[in-house]
N, C-alpha and C positions, 0 to 999 in steps of 0.2 A: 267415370265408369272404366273397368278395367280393359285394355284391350283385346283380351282371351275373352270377352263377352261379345264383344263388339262384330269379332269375325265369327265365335258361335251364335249369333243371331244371325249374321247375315249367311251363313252355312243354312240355317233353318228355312230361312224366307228364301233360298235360291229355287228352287224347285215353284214353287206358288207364283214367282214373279217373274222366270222365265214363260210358265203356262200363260199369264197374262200376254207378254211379249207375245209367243207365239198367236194367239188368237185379234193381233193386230192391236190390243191394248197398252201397247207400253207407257203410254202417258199417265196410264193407272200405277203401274208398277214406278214410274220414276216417281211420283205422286206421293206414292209410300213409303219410298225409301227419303224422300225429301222428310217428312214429317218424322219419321225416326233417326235421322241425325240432327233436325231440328231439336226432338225429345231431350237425346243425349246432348247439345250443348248447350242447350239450354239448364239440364243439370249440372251440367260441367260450371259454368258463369256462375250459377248460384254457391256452389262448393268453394269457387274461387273467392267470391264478396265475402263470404264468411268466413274467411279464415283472413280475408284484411282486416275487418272490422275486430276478430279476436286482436292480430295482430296490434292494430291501433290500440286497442284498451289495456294489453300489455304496455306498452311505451308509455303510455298516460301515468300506469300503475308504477313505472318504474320513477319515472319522473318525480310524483309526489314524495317519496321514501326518496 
């Protein structure tokens, strides 16, 4: 994910998760923000395996030729 996303999401959610904070819930707001960088590295990890696995099948490819 790109990171002009990254901080326009977390520009959108500032408002919503400082309300939380302020109403004594921060544990909510850290909660959620845990769970959407979870999201994003978790798609980060997958983007990365798959381009080893491309990678690996290329060297295989070159290898037989």
């Amino acid at each position: 994910m790109r990171g002009s996303y990254i901080v326009l999401l977390l520009v959108v959610l500032a408002w919503p998760l400082y309300y939380l904070y302020e109403k004594q819930l921060g544990a909510v707001s850290f909660l959620a923000l845990a769970i959407i960088f979870g999201w994003i590295s978790f798609k980060e990890v997958q983007k990365l395996k798959s381009q080893e696995k491309n990678d690996e099948e290329n060297k295989n490819q070159e290898k037989i030729k």
